[in-house]
N, C-alpha and C positions, 0 to 999 in steps of 0.2 A: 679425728684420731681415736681410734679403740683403747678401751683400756687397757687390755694390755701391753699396747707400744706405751701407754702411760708410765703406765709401774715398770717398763723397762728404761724408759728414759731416765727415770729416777734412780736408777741403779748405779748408771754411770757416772752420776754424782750428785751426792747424797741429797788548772795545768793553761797553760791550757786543759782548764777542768770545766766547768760550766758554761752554757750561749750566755748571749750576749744578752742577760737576763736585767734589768731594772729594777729594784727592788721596792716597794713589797709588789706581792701579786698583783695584775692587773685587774679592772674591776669589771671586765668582760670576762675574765675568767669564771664567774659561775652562770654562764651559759649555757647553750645547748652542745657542749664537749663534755660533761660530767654528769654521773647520773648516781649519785647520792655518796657515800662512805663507808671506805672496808677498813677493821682496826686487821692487825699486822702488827704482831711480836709486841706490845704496851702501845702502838702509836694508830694514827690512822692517815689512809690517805684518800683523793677523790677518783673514786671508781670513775675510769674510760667510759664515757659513750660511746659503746662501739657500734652504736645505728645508725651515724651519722659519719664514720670512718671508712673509706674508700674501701672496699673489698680486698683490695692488693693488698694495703698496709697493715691487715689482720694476718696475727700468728697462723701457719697452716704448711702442713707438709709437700711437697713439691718432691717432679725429677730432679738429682743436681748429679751433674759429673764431674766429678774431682778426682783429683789422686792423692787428696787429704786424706789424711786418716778420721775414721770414728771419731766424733769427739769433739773435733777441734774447729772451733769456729771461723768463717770466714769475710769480711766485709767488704761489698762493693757500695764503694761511696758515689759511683756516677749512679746506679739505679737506687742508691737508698734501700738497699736490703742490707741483712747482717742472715747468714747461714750457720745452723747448728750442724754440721755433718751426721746424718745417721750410716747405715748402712744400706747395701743394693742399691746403691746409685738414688741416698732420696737424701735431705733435707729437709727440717726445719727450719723454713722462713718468719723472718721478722719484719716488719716496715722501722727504718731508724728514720732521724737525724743526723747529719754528718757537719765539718764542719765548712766552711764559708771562706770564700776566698780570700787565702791569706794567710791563714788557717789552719790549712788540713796538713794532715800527716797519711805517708803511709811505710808501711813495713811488715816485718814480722816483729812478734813480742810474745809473750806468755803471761799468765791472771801471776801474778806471785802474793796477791794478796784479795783479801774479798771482805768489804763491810756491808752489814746488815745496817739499816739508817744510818749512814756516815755522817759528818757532819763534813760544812764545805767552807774552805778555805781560800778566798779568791788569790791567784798570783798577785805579784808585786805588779806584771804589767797589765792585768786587767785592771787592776786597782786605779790605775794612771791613767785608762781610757776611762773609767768610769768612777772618780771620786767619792759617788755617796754609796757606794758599795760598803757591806761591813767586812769589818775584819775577819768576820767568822760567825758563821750559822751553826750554830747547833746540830745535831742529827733529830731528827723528824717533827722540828720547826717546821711550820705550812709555806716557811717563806724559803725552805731551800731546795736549791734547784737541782738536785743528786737524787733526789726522791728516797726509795725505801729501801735499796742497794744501789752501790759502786763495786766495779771490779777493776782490779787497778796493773794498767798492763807496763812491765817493766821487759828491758832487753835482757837477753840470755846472758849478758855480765852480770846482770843483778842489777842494774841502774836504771829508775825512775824512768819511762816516758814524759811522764807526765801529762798522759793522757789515760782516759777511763770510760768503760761502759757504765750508764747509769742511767734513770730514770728522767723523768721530764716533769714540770708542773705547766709544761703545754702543749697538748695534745695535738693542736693544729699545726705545730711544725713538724711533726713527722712525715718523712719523706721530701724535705728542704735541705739546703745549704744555709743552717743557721748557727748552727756553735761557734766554740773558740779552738774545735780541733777533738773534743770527746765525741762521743756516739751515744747519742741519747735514745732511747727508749721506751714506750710506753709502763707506765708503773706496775701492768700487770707482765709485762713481756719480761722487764729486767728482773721480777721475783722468780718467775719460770725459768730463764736463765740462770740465773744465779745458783739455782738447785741442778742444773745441769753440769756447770761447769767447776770443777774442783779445783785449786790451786795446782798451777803445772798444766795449764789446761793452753793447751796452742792458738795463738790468734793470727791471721795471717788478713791485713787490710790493705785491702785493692784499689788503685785508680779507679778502673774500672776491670768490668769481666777481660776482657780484652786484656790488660796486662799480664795475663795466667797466660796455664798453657791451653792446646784448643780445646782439651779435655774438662779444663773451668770453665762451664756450660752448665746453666740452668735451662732444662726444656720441658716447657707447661705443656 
């Protein structure tokens, strides 16, 4: 991406809630998926290995043909992409997480809300499949699974999905059917993100491409 699609992306803006995560981090976690520490607004978090990351699941602009508008983001949960719409028929692709059967959601919704390190609150019925889970993580505790942003997609009534784009503290599920129904993120994807999409920002998540119309077409 040139710079200045950069400085222009930046222009347009300025719960099922976490997988099926274990707490605290696991002790493979500081292996070869991480490759040392970026601090981020007072906190830090573990910079991606992206050398060891599949090609496909790195950020990177793509043909896509939609009849989305600019802007608004798109998720197919069968290939594990999430699309940032640009213009001329391209996208910004992402590699996610999606969530696991049983799990998943799909629809349209809108961002009506956006935290910088949120802090993560398990449901009541994650809590029940997973007892030692706490009550509530802090925002940019190493133990919480939202990472360094959440965007929080609610129905055009205004009423909570209760599902969220947000970060990961595990790198190796990206591009799986692992969550409880969010769409997880690499920690440097959902920061890029997050600066892209404004409150009021459209999300429309896909079965698959196929559920669109024939014009929901990504062609590499």
């Amino acid at each position: 991406m040139t710079a200045s699609m950069t400085r222009r992306a930046l222009l347009v803006g300025a719960g099922a809630m976490a997988a099926n995560i274990s707490l605290p981090i696991p002790a493979f976690a500081s292996s070869k998926w991480f490759d040392g520490a970026a601090a981020d607004n007072g906190f830090e978090y573990r910079r991606t290995n992206f050398s060891v990351i599949k090609p496909h699941w790195r950020r990177q602009m793509v043909k896509y043909f939609s009849q989305e508008s600019p802007g608004t983001v798109v998720v197919d949960t069968r290939n594990h992409f999430l699309y940032w719409i640009w213009e001329n028929n391209t996208a910004l692709r992402y590699g996610v997480g999606v969530g696991r059967e049983g799990f998943q959601w799909f629809g349209r919704a809108q961002v009506r809300r956006k935290a910088l390190w949120p802090r993560w609150v398990p449901p009541p019925d994650m809590r029940k499949r997973q007892p030692d889970l706490p009550k509530l993580v802090e925002g940019g505790a190493p133990n919480n699974p939202l990472g360094p942003r959440a965007l929080y997609l609610h129905h055009d009534s205004g009423a909570d999905t209760g599902y969220r784009l947000h970060g990961t503290l595990e790198p190796w599920s990206i591009g799986s059917d692992v969550s409880s129904g969010c769409i997880r993120m690499f920690p440097e994807d959902i920061i890029d993100l997050y600066q892209r999409c404004p409150v009021g920002t459209r999300v429309s998540v896909l079965e698959h491409l196929g559920a669109g119309t024939p014009q929901d077409q990504e062609r590499t």
